[in-house]
N, C-alpha and C positions, 0 to 999 in steps of 0.2 A: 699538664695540658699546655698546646703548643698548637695558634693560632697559624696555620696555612692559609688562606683565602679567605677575605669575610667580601658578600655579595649582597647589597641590599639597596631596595628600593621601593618608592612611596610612604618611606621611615623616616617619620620625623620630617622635619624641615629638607630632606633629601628626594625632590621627585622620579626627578628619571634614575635608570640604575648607575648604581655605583658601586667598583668593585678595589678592595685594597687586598695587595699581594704582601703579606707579611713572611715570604721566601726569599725577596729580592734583597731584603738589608743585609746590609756586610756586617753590621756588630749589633748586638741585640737591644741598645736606647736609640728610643724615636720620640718623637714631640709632637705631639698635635696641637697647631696653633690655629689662631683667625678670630675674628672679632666676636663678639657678644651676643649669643642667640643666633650663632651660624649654626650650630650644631656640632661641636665638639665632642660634646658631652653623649651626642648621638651614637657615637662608635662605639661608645663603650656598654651603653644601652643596647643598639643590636647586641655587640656577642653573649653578652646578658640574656638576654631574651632568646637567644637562640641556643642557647646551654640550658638552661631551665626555664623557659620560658615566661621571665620579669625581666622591665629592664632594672639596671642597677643600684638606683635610688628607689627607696621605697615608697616615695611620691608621687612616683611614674605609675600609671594605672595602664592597659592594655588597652582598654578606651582612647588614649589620648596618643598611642606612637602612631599611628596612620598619618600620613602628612592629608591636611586639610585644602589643601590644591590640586593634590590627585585626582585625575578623568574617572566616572565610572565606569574605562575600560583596563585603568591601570593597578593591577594587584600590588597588594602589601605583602611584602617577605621579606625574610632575612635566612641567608646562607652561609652557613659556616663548615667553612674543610678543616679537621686540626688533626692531631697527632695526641697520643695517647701511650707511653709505654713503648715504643716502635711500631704504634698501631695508628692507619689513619681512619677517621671519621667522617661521615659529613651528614650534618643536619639542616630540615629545612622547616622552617615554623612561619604562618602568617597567625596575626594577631585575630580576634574577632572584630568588626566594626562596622560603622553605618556607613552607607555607601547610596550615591544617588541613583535610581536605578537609570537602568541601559535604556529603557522603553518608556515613556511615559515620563508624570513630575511625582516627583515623594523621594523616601530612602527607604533601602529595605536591608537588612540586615544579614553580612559575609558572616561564614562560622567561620572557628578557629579551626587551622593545618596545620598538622606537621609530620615529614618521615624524617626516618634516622636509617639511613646507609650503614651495616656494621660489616668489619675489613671480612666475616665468611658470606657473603652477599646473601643476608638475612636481608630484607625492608622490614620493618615497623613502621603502623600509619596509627593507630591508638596510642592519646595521650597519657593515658596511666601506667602501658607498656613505655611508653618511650622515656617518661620521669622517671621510671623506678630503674631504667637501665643504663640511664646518664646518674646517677644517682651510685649504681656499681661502676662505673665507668671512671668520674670524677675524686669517688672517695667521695666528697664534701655534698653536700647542700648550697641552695643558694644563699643562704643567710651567712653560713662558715665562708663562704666564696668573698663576698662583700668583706669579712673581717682579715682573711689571709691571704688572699690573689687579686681581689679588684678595691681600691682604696676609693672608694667613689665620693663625691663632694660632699661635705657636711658628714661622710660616716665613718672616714679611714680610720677612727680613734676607737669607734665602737668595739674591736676587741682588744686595746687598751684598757678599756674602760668595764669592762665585761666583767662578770663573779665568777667566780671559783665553778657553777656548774655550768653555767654556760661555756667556758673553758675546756670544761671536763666533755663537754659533748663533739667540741670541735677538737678535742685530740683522740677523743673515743672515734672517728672516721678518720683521723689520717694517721694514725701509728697504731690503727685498730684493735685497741684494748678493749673491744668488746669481748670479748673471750673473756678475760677476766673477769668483769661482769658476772660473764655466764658461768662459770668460774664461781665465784661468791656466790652468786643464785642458787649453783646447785649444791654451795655446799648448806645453804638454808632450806635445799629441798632433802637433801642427805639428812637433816635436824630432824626438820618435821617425818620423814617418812620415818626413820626410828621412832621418834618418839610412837608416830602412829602405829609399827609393828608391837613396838610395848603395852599399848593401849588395844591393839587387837588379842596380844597373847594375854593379857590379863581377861578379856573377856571370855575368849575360851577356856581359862581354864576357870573360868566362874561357870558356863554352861558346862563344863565337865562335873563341878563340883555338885552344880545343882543336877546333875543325872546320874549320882547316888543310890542304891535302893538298898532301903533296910527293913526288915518283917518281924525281926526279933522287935516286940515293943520297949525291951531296957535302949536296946540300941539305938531305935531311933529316935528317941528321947532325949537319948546323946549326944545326938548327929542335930535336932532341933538345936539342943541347947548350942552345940557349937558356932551354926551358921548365925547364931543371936547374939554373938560377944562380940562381936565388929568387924571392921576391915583386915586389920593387922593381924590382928589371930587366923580371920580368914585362910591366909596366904600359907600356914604353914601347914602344910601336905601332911606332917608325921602324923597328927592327928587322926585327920581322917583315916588311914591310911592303916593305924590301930585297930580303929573300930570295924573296919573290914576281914581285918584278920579273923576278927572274933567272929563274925558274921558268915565266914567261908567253913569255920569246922562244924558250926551248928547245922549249916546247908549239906556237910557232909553224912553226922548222923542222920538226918532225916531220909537223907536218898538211899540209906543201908536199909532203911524197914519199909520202906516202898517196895525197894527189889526184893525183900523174902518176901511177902504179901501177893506183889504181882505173879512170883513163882508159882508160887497155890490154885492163885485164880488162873494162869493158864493149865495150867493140866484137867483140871474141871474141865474147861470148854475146851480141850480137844477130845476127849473123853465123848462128849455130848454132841460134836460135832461126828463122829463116826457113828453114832446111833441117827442124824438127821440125816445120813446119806445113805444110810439103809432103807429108810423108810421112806423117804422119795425116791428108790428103785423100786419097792414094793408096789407104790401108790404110781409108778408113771407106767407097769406092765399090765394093771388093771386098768388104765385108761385106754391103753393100746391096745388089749383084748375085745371092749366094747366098742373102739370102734373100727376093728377089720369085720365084727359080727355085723354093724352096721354097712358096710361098703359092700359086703359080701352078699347080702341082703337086696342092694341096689343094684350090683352085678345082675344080680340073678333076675328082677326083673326086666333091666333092659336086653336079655338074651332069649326071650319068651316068643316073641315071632322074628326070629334074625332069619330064618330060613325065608320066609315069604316074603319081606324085605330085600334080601339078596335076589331073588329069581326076577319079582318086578326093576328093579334096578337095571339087571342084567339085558331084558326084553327092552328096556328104555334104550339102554346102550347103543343094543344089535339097530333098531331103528334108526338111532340119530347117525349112526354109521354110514348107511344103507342110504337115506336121503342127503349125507353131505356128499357121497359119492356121483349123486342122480342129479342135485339140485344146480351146479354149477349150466350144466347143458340145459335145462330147464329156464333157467332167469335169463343164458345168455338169449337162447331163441325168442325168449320174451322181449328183449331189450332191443333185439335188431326188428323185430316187427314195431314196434311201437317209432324206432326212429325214423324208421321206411314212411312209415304216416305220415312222422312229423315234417320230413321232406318234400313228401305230396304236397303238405298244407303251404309250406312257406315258399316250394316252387312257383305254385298259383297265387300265393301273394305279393308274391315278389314282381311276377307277370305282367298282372293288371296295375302295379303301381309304373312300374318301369316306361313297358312298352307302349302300353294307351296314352300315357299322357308326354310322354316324346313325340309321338304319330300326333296328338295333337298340336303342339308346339311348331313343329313343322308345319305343318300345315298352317296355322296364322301366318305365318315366315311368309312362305309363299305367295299367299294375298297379298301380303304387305308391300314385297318384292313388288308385285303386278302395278299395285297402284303408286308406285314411285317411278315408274317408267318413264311417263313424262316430265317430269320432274328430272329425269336425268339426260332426256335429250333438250333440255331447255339450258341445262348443263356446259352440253356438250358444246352449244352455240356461243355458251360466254366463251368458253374457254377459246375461239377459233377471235372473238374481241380481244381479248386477252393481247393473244401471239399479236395480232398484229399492233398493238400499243407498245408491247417490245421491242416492235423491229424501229420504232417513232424512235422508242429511246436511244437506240443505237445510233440513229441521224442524229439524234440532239448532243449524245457523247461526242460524235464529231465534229459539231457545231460549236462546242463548249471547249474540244480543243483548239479549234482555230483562235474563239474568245482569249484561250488563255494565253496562246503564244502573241495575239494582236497585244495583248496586254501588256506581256514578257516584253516585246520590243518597243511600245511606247514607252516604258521604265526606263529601257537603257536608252532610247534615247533621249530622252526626258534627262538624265543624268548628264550625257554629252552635252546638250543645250547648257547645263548649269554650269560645267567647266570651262563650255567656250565664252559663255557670258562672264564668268568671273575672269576669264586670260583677258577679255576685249578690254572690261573695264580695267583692268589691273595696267593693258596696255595705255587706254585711252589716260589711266590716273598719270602713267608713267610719262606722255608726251606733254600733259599739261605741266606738270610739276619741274619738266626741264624748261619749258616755255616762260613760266614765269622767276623762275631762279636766270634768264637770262637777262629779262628786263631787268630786275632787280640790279646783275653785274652791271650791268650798261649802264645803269642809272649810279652806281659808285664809283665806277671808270668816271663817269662825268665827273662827279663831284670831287675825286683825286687831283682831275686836270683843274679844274678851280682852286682849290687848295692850292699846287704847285703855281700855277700864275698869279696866285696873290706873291707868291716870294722870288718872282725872277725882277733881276735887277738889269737895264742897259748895261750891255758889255762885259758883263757874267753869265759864263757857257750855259746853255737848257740841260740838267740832267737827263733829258730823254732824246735830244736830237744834238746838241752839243752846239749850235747856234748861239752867236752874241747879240744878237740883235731881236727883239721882240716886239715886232709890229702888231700884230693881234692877240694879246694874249683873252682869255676870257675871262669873263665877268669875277666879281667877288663873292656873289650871292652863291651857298651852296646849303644844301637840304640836310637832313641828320643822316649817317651814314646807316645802311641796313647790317644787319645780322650777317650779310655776305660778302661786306666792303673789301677785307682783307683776307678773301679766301680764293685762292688757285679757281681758275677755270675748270667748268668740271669735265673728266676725262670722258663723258656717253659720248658718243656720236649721236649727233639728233638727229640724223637724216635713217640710221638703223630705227632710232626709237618711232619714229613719224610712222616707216613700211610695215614695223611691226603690228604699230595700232591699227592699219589699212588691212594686213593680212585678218589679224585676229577679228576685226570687224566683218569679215565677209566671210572666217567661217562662222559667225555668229548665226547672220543670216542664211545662208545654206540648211544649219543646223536648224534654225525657225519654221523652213519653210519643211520638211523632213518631218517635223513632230509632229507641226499640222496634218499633212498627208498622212500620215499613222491614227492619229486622233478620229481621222475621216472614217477610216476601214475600222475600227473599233466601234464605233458607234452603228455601224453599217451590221456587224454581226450581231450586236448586240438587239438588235431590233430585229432581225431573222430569229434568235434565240428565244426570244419572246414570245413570238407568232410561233412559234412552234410547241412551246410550254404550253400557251392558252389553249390549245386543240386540244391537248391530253386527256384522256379520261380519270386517268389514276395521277395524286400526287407524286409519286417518287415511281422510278422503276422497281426498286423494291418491293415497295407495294402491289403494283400489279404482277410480280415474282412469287410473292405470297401467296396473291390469289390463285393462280394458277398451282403453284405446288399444293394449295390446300384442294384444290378441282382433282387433279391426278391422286392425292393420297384420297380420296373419298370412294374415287374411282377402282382402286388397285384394293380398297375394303373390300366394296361393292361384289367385284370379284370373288375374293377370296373366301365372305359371308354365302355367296352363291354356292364356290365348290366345297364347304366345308357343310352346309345343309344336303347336297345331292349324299355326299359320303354318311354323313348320321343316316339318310333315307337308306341304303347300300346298309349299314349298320344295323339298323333295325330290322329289315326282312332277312339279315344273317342271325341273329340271335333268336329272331322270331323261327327260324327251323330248326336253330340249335334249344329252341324250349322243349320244341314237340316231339325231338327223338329224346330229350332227358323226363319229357314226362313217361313217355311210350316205355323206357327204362326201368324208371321208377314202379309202374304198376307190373312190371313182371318179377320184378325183386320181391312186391312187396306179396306178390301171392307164393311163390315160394316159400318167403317167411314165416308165411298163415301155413303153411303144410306140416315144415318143421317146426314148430310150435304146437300145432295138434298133436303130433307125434310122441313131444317129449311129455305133453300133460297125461296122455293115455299113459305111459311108463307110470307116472307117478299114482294116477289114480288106484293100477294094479297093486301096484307093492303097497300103500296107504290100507287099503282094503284088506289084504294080509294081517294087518297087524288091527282090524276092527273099528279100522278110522272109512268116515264117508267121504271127506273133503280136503284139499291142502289150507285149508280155512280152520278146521277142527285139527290138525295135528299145528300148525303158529300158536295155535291158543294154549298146547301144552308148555310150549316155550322151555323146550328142552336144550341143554346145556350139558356137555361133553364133562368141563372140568368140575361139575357139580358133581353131576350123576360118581364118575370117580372119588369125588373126596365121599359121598353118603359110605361107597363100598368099602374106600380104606378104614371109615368109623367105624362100618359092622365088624370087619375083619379084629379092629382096638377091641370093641364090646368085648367079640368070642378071647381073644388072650388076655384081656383083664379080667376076664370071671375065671379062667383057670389058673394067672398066679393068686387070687383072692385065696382060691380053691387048696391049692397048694398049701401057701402061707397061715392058714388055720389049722391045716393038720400037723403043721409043723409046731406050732403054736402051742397047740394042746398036748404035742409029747413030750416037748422041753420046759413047761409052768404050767402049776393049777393051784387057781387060785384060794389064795388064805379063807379061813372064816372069817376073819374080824382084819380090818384095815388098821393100822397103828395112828395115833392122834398127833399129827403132824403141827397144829398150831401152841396145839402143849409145849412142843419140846421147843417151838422157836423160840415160844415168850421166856424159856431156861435159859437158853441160848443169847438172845438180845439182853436178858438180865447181867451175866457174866463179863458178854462185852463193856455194857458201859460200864463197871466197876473198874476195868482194867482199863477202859480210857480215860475213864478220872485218877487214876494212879500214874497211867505212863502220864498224862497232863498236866500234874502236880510235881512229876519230876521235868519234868521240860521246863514249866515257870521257873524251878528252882536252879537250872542248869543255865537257862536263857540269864535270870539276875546272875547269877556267880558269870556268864561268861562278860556280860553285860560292867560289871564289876572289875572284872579283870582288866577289860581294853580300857577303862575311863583308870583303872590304879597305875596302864605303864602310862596313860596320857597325862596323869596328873603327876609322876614324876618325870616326866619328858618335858612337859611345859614349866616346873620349879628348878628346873637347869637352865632352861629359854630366857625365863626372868631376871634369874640370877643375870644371862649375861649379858640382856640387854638392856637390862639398868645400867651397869660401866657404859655400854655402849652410847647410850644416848649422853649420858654425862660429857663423855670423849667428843662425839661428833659437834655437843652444843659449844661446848669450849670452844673448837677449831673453828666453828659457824661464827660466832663472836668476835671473834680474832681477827678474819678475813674479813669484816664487814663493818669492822669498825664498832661492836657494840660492848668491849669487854669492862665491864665496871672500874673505874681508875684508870682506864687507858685513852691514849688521845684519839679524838673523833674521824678517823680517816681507813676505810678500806682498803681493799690489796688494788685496787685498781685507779684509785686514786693515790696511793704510792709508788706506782710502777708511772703513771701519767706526771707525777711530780719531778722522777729522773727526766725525762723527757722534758719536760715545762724547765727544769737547770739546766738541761745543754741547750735551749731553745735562749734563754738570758746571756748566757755566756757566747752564744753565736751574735744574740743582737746588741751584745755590751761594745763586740769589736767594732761594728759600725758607727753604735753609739755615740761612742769614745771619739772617734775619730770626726763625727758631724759637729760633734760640742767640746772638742779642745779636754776629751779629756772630764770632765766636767762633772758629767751624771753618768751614772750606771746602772743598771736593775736588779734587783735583788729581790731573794725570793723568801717570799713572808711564812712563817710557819704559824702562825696565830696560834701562839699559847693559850692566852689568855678564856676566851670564848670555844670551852670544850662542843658546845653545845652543836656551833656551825661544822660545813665540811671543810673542813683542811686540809689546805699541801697546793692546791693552786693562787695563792693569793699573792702579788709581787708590789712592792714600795719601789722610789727611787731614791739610792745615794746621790747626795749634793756633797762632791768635794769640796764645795769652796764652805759649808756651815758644818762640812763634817758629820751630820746626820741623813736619817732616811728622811723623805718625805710622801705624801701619799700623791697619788699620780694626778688627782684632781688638781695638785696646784703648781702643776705645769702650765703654761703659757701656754698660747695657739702652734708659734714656732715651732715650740718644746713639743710640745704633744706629737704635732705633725714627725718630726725627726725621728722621735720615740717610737711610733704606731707603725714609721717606714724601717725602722729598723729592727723592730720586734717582727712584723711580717719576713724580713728578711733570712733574721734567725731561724724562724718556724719553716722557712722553705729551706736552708741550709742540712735542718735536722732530717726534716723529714725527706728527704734526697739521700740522705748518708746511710738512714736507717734500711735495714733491709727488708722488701716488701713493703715498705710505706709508701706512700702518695707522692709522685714526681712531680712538684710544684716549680715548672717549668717558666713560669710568666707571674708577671708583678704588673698592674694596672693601677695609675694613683691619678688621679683627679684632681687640678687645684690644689690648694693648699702651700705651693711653692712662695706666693705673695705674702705670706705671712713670715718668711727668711730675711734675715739681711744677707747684702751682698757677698760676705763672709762665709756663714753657713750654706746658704744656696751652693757656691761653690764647694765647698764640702759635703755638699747633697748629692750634687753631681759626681764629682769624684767616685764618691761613695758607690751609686749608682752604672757608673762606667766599668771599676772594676768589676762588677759583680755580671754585667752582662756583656764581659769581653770572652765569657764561655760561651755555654745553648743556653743562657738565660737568655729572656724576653723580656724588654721593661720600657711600657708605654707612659709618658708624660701629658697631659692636656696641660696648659696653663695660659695666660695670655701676658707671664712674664716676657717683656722682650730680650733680657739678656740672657736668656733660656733660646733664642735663635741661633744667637752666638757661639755658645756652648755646645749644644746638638745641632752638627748639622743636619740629620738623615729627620725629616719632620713630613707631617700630611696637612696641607694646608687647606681650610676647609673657610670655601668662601661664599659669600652671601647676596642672594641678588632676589629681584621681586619675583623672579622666575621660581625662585627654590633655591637650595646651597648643591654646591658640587666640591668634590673634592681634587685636589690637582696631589698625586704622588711626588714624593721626592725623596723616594726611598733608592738609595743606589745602591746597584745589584754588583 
């Protein structure tokens, strides 16, 4: 990982934003310097917090990064752009915190934000998404982060100081030996599932064993005894496997005298089944004999009067024939008389609702008209007031134009008066203002010539007339000189400025006496306009327009109500003749109808009468039916040909069988019959049990040698796998306490010593080097990560604890060193791009410090990254490319001096 841009603001002691370009350095060590509680230690807290979301001390709580000076209009955030693999990122996180609100007094409380930008333009805005994907992202956690990339105050030692598993977890995500892991896991699940297939094959072949069947009683007596000797005998198959054999030839005599026995009893019952199917042909022709005698018998009386059935049938027919041919002309003439009536009825009602009471309605109309007559020449008079109120208003429009133009031109001139009064005065200011700037001159003119006659001397020239001799000069007394002593004569001509104030003054008055005379005539129409309002009868001409429009529209009804009553009058004496030739109509239709109606009943009464009916009243009441009367005929017609195949079929009957004296005894011979069968279902029965155990015997004898081969090989097996399981896992009896994954992370953990030995060496002369502990001794713990340091100068190791602060520091920056060395080299492991170390530098002398440095310079004169905080000052000296981070009551800001 490979800081691009970090962006933040309302972070920590930082208010307003602040942005650091970690692109612009030319070589990869930088310094952050500045005094005590500026915020140094801020930086490295943002990108902390904005990678996983803590800052970098574990002290820091989320609570407490929001700077406490922050407006409640100014957000908390931190933004980080970096680089990843050749991949860029950028994350943006605010913390959660209490904030005052925007409205009102109190605090109310920001949630936590954050997206993650990824290089296929995914967003991610959920926290548990974004951890676990910075999490793939980085290889490490924030805890491994703090112990291999960020060395933060008080903790850079903590993976110095770490155990063996703690170790083991932060190389397990950066040279990712989790595989192996998974790896040992499964070969511990490879253990147990053997084991567990063995343990299942044993129990099958115990349910094989127990679904055994034995019937001989020596046998399974046998077979008891054996399942009661124990486990171990249990297991061996031969056994059983004997007593089976013996078990299958006894099952085979027995099925040899079942099948001569079953032979026997089947030939009996078929024997006795050919005698029961005689005698149920015997027994089902005598059934069938009694009952054609029977049907034949019923034949016979329903054909007893088919003849006199058929001829009344036939005479129903002929009638229903005869009157559907006649009836159509009969109902229709019926049906046009009846509606000829009902036209009568409803023309005469329709009549007297219609016409009477229209003829009446009009006629109110009429009166009404009559007594509104005077009422409409009383009308007629308004309306002639009216017009001439209109013709008022038209003098008044005219009246009110003259008002508005008297009006119009006292305005303008009103306006002339105002600009010749301001020219006059402006002139009258302008003559005064030269008048008194004259006195004024005259009056320093004087006072100049006193001045000069106080300094003329007898017989020294006059600077103004050039004279030696000064008989009168003036006085000594002279006044304070004005504001215009020493100013040129002014260039106006006063005699222009005097003409002008004369001019401008008389068109004043010209203009004065003009407005007046205007003022005159305006008030003059204005008093006409009046006297002629007051006479009005109507407020507005409108008004009196109304009224008049509402006269004429009453009028132009008045009318229209008139000619549209004459026309309904006209309407009515036309419908009232068009009644009386539709009545005159209707009663000669309707006696025609009465003729042809006689007519067709007399037809019917004749033919009715034919057939011995008096009335079309007595033949409805037969209620005769076409598709009846036919289906009674096609019965008869079934009757007559079912009595002669009856007829037939007995004669035939009695040529071809006659019947027995004596019936044979049919339930005799079943109970023979049902006897024989069940004896031979208890025989084939007996051999099915016997055949069902022997097959039953057979599948459980290949299964119980299939599953004693199973056994066999999965006892090696599991032996086999538990070894290998033990081995990789660290658990073999006698052997040292360390798995495959903690031996393969151990190669790793020695090139990661041997990278941080070179540094080492070279920060401390050589001095100390690290060495990698195999801890014999204590089988018990995990072993193969544990590391002493050699002390050249005592010649032995020592434990890392009794290093000094210096010591430690040097050690913890150069074992991080190593581990990003390695883990860069290795392939597919974590590109531990950047190194963050916090402090600790004061704890050097001047010596090693510069050997820190060094150290530190070549390593990031590649694409390393390697930031320093410290508030050493000969740490200025040495790095120049630093971020100076300065502190004021306002908040801290940062000043770049990163050269690009």
């Amino acid at each position: 990982m490979r800081p691009l841009h970090l962006t933040l603001q309302a972070f920590g002691p930082f208010i307003d934003q602040q942005t650091v370009d970690f692109q612009s350095l030319e070589s990869g060590l930088f310094l952050i310097s500045g005094p005590t509680g500026s915020g140094k230690t801020t930086i490295f807290d943002a990108l902390s917090f904005a990678l996983f979301g803590q800052a970098s001390g574990t002290w820091r709580k989320q609570r407490n990064l929001r700077s406490d000076q922050a407006g409640p209009d100014r957000e908390t955030f931190v933004r980080l752009e970096f680089s990843q693999q050749g991949k860029i990122y950028c994350i943006e996180r605010s913390p959660s915190y209490e904030r005052a609100k925007k409205v009102g007094s109190g605090t109310t409380n920001q949630p936590a934000q954050q997206v993650l930008s990824l290089p296929d333009g995914r967003i991610l805005t959920k926290q548990e998404d974004i951890d676990e994907q910075m999490r793939t992202i980085l290889g490490i956690g924030v805890d491994q982060f703090r112990q291999v990339s960020m060395l933060a105050q008080g903790e850079f030692s903590s993976f110095l100081q770490a155990g063996s598993q703690e170790r083991s977890d932060i190389l397990r995500r950066i040279f990712q030996t989790d595989q192996l892991q998974v790896f040992q896991n499964r070969l511990k699940e490879a253990f147990q599932e053997a084991k567990g297939q063995l343990q299942e094959v044993r129990a099958q072949a115990r349910i094989v064993l127990e679904g055994l069947q034995f019937v001989s009683p020596d046998l399974l007596e046998a077979w008891q005894d054996l399942r009661n000797q124990g486990q171990e005998e249990f297991w061996d198959v031969s056994l059983p496997l004997g007593l089976l054999a013996k078990e299958k030839e006894r099952d085979a005599a027995q099925l040899f005298v079942n099948a001569q026995e079953l032979e026997t009893l089947s030939d009996q019952q078929q024997k006795l089944a050919l005698d029961l199917a005689q005698a149920k042909t015997i027994l089902d022709l005598a059934a069938r004999w009694a009952k054609l005698q029977q049907d034949l018998a019923a034949a016979e009386a329903a054909c007893q009067d088919i003849g006199q059935r058929e001829e009344g049938l036939a005479r129903q027919l002929e009638l229903l024939t005869q009157m559907t041919a006649r009836r159509p002309d009969f109902d229709q003439a019926k049906a046009r008389l009846d509606q000829l009536c009902q036209d009568q009825e409803d023309l005469q009602a329709q009549y007297a609702k219609d016409f009477l009471s229209r003829q009446a309605q009009i006629n109110r109309q009429r009166l009404a008209f009559q007594d509104q007559a005077e009422a409409r020449q009383a009308k007629a008079q308004e309306a002639q007031l009216i017009q001439a109120s209109l013709d008022q208003y038209d003098k008044l429009a005219s009246l009110e134009d003259q008002l508005k133009q008297a009006q119009d031109g006292l305005e303008a001139e009103a306006k002339t008066f105002r600009q010749a009064q301001a020219q006059a005065e402006k002139s009258a200011q302008a003559w005064a203002d030269w008048q008194a700037q004259e006195q004024d001159r005259l009056k320093d003119l004087a006072h100049q010539a006193r001045l000069l006659a106080a300094t003329l001397q007898e017989g020294q020239a006059c600077p103004v007339c050039g004279s030696l001799h000064h008989p009168h000069p003036a006085d000594g007394q002279t006044e304070a000189l004005s504001s215009l002593a020493l100013q040129p004569e002014s260039l106006t001509d006063p005699e222009l400025l005097e003409t002008q104030a004369q001019a401008d003054a008389q068109l004043l008055a010209s203009a004065q006496t003009k407005l007046n005379q205007l003022e005159q005539e305006f008030e003059l129409i204005q008093a006409q306009l009046k006297t002629r309002r007051e006479d009005l009868a109507y407020a507005s001409r409108a008004e009196a327009e109304q009224v008049l429009a509402t006269w004429e529209q009453n009028q132009r009804a008045w009318a229209e109500h008139q000619a549209k009553l004459q026309a309904e009058e006209e309407q009515i004496q036309a419908q009232d003749q068009a009644y009386k030739a539709q009545r005159d109509s209707l009663a000669g239709q309707r006696a025609e109808a009465e003729s042809q109606w006689q007519k067709q009943e007399d037809h019917i009464l004749v033919l009715l009468k034919s057939f011995g009916l008096e009335s079309l009243g007595e033949y409805e009441n037969l209620g005769l039916d076409a598709a009846q009367i036919k289906a009674q005929l096609d019965q008869v017609q079934k009757d007559r040909n079912r009595l002669q195949a009856l007829q037939l079929e007995a004669t035939a009957f009695q040529k071809n069988w006659q019947v027995p004296a004596q019936l044979p005894d049919l339930a005799q011979m079943q109970a023979r019959y049902d006897s024989l069968s069940k004896a031979i279902e208890d025989l084939r029965a007996s051999q099915a049990n016997i055949q069902s155990r022997q097959g039953q015997n057979s599948r459980l004898e290949a299964q119980l040698t299939q599953l004693g081969q199973e056994l066999a090989q999965l006892e090696l097996e599991v032996s086999d796998v538990q070894e290998v399981s033990q081995a990789a896992n660290g658990q073999l009896k006698g052997g040292i306490n360390r798995d495959f994954e903690t031996f393969v992370q151990g190669y790793y953990f020695q090139g990661i010593l041997e990278a941080a030995n070179i540094r080492l060496g070279a920060m401390t002369g050589q001095r100390y080097h690290l060495v990698h502990a195999q801890n014999p001794v204590d089988r018990r713990r995990l072993a193969g990560l544990e590391m002493e340091v050699w002390d050249s100068y005592s010649g032995h190791t020592r434990e890392l604890s009794t290093l000094s602060g210096g010591e430690s520091f040097q050690t913890a920056m150069a074992l991080a060193l190593g581990l990003s060395d390695v883990a860069r080299a290795s392939q597919g492991g974590l590109a531990l791009e950047t190194l963050f170390i916090d402090e600790g530098f004061g704890s050097l002398d001047r010596e090693s410090l510069h050997q820190a440095v060094t150290t530190l310079l070549e390593l990031s004169s590649g694409s390393y990254l390697c930031g320093l905080i410290s508030h050493v000052e000969e740490l200025k000296e040495l790095i120049p490319q630093r971020l100076d981070v300065h502190k004021t009551e306002q908040g801290s800001y940062i000043v770049n001096n990163l050269a690009k």
